[in-house]
VMD Tcl script that draws the C-alpha trace (Angstrom):
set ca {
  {-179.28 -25.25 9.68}
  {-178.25 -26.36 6.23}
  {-180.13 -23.96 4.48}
  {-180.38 -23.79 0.53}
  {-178.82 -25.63 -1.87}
  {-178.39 -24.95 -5.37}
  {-177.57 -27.43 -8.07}
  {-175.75 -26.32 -11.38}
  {-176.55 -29.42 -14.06}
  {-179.43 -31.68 -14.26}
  {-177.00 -34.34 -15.23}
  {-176.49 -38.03 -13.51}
  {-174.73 -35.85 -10.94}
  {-176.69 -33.21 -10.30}
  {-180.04 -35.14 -10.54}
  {-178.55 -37.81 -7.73}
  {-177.95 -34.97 -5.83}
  {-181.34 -33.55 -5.92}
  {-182.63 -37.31 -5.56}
  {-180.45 -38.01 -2.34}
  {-181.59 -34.39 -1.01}
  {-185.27 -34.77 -1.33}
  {-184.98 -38.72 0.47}
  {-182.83 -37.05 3.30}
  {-186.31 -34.86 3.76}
  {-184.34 -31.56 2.32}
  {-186.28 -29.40 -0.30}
  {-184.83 -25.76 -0.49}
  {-183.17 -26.58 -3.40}
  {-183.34 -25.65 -6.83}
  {-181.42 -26.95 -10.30}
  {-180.15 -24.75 -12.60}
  {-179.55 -26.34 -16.44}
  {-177.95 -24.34 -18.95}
  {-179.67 -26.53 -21.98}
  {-183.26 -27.22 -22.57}
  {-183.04 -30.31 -21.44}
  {-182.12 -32.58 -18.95}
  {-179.71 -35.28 -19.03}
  {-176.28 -33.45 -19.70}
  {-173.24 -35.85 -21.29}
  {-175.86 -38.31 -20.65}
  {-178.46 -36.96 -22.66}
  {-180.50 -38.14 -26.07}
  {-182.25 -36.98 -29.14}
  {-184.49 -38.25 -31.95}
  {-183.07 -37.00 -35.22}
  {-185.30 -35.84 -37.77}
  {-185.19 -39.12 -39.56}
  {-186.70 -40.86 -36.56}
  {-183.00 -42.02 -35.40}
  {-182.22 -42.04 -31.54}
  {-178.86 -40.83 -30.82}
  {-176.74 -40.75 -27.58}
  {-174.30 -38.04 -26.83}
  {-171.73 -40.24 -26.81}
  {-171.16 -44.64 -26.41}
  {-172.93 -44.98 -23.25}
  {-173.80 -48.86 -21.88}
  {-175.14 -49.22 -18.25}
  {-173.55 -51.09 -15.76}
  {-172.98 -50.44 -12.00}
  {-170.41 -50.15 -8.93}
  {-173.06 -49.27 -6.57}
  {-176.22 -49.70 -5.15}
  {-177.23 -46.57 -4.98}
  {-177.28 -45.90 -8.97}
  {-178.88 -49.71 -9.45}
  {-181.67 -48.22 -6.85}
  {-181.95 -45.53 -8.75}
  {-182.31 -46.80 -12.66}
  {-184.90 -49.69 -11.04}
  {-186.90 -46.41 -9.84}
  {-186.24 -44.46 -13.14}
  {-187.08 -47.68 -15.61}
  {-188.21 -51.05 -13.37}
  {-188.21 -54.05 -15.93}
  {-188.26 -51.91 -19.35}
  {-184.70 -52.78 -19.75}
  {-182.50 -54.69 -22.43}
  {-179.75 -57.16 -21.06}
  {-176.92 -57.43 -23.45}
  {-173.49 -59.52 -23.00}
  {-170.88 -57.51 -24.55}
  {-169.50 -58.40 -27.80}
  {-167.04 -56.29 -28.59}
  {-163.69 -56.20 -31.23}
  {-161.13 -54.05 -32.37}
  {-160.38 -53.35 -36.29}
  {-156.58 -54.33 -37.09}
  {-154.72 -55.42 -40.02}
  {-158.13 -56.63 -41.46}
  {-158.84 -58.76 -38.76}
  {-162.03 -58.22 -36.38}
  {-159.69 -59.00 -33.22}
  {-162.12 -59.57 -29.82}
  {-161.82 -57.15 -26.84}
  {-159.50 -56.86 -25.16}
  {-156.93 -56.60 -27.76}
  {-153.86 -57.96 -25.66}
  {-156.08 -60.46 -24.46}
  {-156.48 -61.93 -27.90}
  {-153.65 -61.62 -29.85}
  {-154.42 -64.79 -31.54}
  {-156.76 -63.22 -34.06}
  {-154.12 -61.57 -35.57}
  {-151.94 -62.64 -38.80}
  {-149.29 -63.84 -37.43}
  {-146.45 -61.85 -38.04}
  {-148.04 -59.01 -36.16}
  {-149.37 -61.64 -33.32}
  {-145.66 -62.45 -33.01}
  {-144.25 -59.27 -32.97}
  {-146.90 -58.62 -30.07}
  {-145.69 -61.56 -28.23}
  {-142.23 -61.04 -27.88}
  {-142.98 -57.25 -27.02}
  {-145.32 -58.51 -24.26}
  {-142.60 -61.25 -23.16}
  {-139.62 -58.81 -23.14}
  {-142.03 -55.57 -20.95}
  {-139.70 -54.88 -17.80}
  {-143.01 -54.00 -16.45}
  {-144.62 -50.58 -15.48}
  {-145.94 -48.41 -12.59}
  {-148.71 -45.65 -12.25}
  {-146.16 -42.71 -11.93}
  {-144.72 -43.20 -15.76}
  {-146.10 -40.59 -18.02}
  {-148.56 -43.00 -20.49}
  {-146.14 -43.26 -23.20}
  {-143.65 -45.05 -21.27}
  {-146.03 -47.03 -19.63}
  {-147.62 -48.23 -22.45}
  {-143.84 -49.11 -23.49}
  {-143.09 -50.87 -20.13}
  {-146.69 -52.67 -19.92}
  {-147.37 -54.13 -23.21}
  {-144.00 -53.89 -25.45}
  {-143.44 -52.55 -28.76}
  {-146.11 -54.31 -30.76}
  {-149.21 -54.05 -28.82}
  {-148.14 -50.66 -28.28}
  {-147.42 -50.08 -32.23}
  {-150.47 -51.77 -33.49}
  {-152.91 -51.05 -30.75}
  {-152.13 -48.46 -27.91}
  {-150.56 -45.57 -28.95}
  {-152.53 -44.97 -31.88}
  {-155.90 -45.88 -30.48}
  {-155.33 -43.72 -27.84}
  {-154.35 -40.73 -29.58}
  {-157.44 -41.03 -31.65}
  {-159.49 -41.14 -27.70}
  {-158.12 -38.26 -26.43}
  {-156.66 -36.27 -29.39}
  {-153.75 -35.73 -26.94}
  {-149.76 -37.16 -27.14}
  {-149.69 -39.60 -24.57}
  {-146.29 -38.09 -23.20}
  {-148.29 -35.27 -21.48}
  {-150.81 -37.97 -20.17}
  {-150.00 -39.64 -16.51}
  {-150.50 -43.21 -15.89}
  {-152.73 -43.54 -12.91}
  {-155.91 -43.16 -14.31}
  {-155.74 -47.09 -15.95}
  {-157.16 -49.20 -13.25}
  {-160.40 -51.37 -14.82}
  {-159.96 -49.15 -17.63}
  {-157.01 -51.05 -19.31}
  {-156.79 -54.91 -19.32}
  {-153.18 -55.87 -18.02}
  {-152.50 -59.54 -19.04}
  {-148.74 -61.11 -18.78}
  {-147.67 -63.05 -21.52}
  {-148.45 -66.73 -20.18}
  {-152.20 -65.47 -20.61}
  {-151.19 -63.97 -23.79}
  {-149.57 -67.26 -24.66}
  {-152.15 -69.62 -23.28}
  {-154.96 -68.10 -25.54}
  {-152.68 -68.24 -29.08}
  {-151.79 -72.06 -27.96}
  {-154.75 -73.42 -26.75}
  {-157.42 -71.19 -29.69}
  {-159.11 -69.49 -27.03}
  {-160.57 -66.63 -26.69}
  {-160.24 -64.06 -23.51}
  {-163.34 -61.70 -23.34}
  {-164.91 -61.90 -19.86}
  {-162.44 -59.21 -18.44}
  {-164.38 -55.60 -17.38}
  {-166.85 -54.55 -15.63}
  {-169.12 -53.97 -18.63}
  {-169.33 -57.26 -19.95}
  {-172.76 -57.42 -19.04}
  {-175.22 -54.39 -19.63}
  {-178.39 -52.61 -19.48}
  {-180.02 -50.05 -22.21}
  {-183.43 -48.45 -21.81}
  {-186.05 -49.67 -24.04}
  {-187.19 -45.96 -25.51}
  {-185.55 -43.30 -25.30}
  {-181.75 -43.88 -25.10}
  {-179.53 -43.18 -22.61}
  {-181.27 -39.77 -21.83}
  {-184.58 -41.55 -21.01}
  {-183.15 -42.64 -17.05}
  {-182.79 -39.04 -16.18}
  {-186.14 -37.71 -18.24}
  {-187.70 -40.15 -15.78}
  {-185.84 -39.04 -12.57}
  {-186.12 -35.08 -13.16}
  {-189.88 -35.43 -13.47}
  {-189.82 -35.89 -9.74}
  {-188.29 -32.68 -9.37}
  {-189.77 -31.11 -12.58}
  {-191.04 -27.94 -10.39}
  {-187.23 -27.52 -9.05}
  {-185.36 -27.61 -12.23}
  {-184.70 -24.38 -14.22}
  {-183.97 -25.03 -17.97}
  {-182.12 -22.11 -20.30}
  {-179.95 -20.79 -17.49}
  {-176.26 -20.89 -17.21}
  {-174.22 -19.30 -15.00}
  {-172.41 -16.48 -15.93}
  {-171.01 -15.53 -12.46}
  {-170.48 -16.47 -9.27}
  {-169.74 -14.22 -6.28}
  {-168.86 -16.72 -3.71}
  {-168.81 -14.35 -0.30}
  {-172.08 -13.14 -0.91}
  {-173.08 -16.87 -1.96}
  {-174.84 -15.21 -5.01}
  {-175.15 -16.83 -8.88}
  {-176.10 -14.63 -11.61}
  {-176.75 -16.43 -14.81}
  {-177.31 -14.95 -18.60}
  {-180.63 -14.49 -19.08}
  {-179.90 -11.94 -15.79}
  {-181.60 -14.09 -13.29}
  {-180.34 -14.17 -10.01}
  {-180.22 -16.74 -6.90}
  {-178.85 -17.06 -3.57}
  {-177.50 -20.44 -2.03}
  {-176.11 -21.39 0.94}
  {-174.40 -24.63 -0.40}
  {-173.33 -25.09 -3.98}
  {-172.99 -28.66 -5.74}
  {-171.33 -27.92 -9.11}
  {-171.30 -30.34 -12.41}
  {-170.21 -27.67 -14.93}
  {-166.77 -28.18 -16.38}
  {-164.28 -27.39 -13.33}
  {-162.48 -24.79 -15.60}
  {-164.99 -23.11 -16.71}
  {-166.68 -22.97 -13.14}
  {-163.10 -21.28 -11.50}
  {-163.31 -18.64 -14.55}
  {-166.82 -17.58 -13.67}
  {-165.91 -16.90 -9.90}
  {-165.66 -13.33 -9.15}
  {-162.46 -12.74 -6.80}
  {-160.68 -16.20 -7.08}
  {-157.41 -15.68 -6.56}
  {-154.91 -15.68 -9.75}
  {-153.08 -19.02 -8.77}
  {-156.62 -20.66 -8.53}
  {-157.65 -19.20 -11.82}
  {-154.31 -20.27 -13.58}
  {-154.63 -23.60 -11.83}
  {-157.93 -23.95 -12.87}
  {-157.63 -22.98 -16.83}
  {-154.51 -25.57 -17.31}
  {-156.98 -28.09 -16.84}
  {-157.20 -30.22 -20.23}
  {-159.98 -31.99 -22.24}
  {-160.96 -33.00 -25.28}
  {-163.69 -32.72 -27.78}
  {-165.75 -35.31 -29.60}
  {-167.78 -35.08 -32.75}
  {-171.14 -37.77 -32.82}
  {-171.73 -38.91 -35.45}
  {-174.70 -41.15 -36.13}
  {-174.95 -43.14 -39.59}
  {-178.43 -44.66 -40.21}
  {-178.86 -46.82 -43.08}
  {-182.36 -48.48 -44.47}
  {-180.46 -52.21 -44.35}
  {-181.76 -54.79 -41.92}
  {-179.62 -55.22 -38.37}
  {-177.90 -58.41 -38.93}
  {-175.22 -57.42 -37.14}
  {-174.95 -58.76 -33.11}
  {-171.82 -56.84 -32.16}
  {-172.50 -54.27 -29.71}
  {-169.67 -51.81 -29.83}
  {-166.20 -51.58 -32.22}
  {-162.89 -50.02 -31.77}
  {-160.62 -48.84 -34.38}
  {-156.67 -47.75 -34.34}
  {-156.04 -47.02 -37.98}
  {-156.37 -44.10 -40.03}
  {-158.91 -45.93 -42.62}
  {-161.46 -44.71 -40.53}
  {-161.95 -40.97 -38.28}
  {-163.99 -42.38 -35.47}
  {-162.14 -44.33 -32.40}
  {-165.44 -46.06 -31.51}
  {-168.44 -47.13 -33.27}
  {-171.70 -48.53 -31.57}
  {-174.40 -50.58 -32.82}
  {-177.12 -48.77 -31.65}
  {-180.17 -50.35 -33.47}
  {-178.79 -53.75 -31.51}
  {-179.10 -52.00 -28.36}
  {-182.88 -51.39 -28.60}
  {-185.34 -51.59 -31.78}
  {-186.78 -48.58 -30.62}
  {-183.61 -46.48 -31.51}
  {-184.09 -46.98 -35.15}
  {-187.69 -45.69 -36.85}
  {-190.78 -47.72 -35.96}
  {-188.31 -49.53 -34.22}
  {-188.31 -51.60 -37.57}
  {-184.43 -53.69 -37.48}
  {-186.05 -55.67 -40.21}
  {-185.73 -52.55 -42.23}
  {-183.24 -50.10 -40.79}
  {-180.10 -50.52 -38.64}
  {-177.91 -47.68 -37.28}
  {-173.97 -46.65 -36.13}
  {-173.15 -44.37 -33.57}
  {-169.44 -43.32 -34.05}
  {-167.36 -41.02 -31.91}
  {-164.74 -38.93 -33.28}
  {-162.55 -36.60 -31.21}
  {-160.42 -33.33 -31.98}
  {-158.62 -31.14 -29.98}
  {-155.70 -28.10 -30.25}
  {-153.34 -31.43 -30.94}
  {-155.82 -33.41 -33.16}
  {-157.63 -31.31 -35.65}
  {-160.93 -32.83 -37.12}
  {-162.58 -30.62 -39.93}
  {-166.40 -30.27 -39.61}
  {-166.98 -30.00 -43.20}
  {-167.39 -32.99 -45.16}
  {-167.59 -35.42 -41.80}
  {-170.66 -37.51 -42.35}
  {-169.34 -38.35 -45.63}
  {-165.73 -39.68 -43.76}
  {-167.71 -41.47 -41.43}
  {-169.60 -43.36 -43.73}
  {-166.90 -44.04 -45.98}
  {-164.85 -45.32 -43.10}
  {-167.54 -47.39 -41.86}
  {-167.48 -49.34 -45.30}
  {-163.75 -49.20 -45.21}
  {-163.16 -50.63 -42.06}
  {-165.48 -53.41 -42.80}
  {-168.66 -52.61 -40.67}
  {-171.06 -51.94 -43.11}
  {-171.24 -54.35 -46.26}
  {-172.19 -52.88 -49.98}
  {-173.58 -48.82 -50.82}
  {-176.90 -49.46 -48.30}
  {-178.88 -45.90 -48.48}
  {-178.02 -43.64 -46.03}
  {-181.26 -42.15 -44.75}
  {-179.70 -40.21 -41.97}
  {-176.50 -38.88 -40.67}
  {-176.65 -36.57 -37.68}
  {-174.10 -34.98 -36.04}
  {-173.80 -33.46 -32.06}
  {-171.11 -31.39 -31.13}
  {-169.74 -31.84 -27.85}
  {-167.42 -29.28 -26.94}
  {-166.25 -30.78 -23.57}
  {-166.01 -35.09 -24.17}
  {-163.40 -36.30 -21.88}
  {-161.48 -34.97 -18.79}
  {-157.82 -36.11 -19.69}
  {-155.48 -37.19 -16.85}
  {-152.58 -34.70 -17.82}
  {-149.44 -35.03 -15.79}
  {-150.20 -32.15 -14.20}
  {-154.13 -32.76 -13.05}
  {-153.57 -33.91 -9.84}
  {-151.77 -31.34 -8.65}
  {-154.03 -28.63 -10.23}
  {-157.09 -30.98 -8.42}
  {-155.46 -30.69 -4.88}
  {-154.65 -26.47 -5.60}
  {-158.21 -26.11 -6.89}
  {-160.95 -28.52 -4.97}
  {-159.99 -27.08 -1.33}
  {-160.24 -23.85 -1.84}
  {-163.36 -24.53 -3.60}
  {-165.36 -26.42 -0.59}
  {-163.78 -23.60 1.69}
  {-166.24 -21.43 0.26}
  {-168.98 -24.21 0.67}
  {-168.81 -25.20 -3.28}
  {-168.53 -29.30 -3.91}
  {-167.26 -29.75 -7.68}
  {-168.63 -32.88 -8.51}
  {-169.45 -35.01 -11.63}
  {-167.28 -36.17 -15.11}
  {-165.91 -32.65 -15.38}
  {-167.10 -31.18 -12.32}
  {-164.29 -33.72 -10.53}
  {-162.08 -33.56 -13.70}
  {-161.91 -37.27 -12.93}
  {-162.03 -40.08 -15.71}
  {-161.57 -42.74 -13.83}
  {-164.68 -41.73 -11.88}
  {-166.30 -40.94 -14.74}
  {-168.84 -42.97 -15.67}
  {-172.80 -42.35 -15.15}
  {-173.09 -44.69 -11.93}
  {-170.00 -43.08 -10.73}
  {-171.82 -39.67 -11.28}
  {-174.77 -40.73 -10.04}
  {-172.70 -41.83 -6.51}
  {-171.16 -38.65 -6.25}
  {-173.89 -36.51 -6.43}
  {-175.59 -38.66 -3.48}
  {-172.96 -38.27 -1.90}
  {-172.57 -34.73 -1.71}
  {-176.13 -34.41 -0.80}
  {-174.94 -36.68 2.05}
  {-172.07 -34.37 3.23}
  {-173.74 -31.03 3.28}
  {-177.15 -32.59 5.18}
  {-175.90 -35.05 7.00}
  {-172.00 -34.33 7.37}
  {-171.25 -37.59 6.59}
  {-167.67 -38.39 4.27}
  {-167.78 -38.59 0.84}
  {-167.23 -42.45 0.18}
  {-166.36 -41.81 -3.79}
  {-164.85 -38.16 -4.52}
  {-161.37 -37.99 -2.90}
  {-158.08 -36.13 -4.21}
}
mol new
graphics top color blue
foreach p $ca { graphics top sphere $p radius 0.5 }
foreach p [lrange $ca 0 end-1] q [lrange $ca 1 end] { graphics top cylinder $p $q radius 0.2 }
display resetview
């Protein structure tokens, strides 16, 4: 007899999970959401200018069938197909994604200087620390005028206490004949990824996918309640507003650190474990301006210091219906990202006035258009970073965990990134569901 499961998140994880349960013909089982909404990382909100904002640069593109099942459920046709278009602000040049890919774009001392770094890499391998293999990958140059200081501004943490082996389809690898090829023969390099082709709802931003899928399970899902403690013999949750619950089986999408430190009698080495864990923090910040969209680009990166943000997204481009009226012939809008961390400090005062400047600076927006909004989200946990040490904390931690019938799952419930995405979410909730009802092995989540 399975029994009852309980569900802390109404995230892409959790809400796949309760998805997956109610197909397999379970329903004792409940969702527990600390916010007032559902959605989690993955979540939107309408400013009081009219502005849609999501928490975060979110585009929607899929390894499995299971998630594309489940957005043509959530949002059939209503659906804008984009092809990515995509480029990366250095030495004053708009430089197409992927960077290495591309070098041509650049002047050409610093294309150069690129080259013979790429040509003269002995080469690298996942068990570097991310410094080195940036080094060993890419060369000095790339690594000078593109890696190292775009991703310190990603994960606000020195990439010497990073590991290597999250970079699969994360980070384009190209040799130098490629490299070569494109500054020779004028030609530009910008199929690679998985995202080069992508989906965005029409309303509602990212958030409005799982608005649609919770309403299923509207009855089921408990808004305002976050756990507060867990007392995993007697299978009991007790969250702040001093409600309690019972489960049998417990699928788990809150941060994995923060999960361990609310467990009453883990032991000390799974609490210490646990609380080395490492992540980062990212201010949104979302510039609208009453100036017509004239810009097709869908998302920017940027390396330098003339701006604070890593990432910028045109977000009236991704649907008309994220600016007011969903009139582009009158406003346009730019979601930037901006991280901080105990290594990367970011004052809150004064930063919608550093993103806007920066987005003039860095050449994204032309002349003084009027700002008529700038709204900022704090999002206290942004990414999970690979730390050298996260694998081994992951392989202490997760057992002792499902020993006590408790699947960690999600962005931060897995402490994953490069299983981090919604789809990949999405998959793992399912297939958790899967596990506990049906016994059968998780096909995603491994250690």
């Amino acid at each position: 007899m399975t029994g009852r499961v309980a569900i802390i998140g109404a995230g892409p994880c959790g809400l796949g999970a309760a998805r997956e349960l109610s197909r397999l013909g379970h329903d004792d089982f409940v969702i527990y959401e600390r916010s007032q909404h559902v959605g989690g990382l993955a979540s939107s909100v309408v400013d009081p200018a009219g502005f849609t904002w999501d928490h975060g640069g979110h585009v929607v593109f899929s390894h499995f069938g299971e998630f594309d099942r489940l957005l043509q459920e959530a949002l059939g046709d209503e659906v804008y197909e984009h092809d990515r278009s995509s480029y990366i602000r250095v030495a004053g040049r708009w430089v197409p994604y992927p960077f290495q890919n591309n070098l041509r774009h650049l002047p050409p001392k610093e294309a150069l200087e690129c080259l013979i770094g790429l040509i003269k890499a002995p080469g690298g391998n996942p068990d570097m620390d991310f410094s080195s293999w940036m080094e060993a990958v890419f060369g000095a140059g790339i690594t000078r005028h593109f890696m190292r200081p775009y991703n310190f501004k990603v994960w606000a943490t020195p990439a010497e206490r990073m590991s290597a082996r999250w970079i699969g389809e994360r980070v384009s690898v190209v040799d130098y004949e490629r490299a070569l090829r494109s500054i020779l023969f004028e030609e530009d390099d910008v199929s690679w990824g998985p995202n080069n082709r992508f989906l965005f709802p029409m309303v509602g931003g990212t958030g409005e996918i799982y608005r649609r899928v919770a309403l299923r399970f509207a009855d089921r899902i408990r808004l305002g309640h976050e756990l507060v403690a867990l007392d995993p013999e007697a299978k009991l949750l007790r969250f702040t507003n001093g409600r309690t619950d019972t489960y049998d089986h417990l699928i788990s999408t809150m941060p994995l650190d923060l999960l361990v430190a609310r467990i009453e009698g883990a032991p000390e080495r799974i609490r210490q474990e646990a609380a080395a864990l490492t992540h980062n923090s990212v201010y949104m910040v979302g510039i609208g301006y009453e100036q017509p969209l004239k810009d097709d680009r869908s998302w920017l990166y940027f390396p330098e210091d003339n701006a604070p943000f890593y990432r910028a997204t045109n977000f009236a481009k991704y649907s008309p219906a994220n600016v007011p009226d969903a009139d582009t012939a009158r406003y346009s809008s730019y979601m930037t990202e901006v991280s901080f961390s105990p290594w990367k400090h970011e004052p809150r005062q004064g930063l919608e006035e550093r993103v806007e400047r920066g987005l003039r600076a860095a050449g994204v927006v032309s002349g003084r258009p009027k700002v008529v909004s700038a709204h900022v989200e704090t999002i206290p946990y942004g990414y999970p970073v690979p730390t050298l040490e996260r694998d081994r904390i992951l392989r202490t931690v997760q057992p002792w965990l499902m020993e006590h019938d408790i699947y960690s799952r999600g962005r931060f419930g897995a402490w994953r990134y490069e299983a981090g995405n919604m789809d990949h979410a999405v998959k793992m909730g399912i297939d958790a569901a899967r596990r506990i009802i049906a016994d059968k092995p998780e096909e995603l989540w491994s250690l």
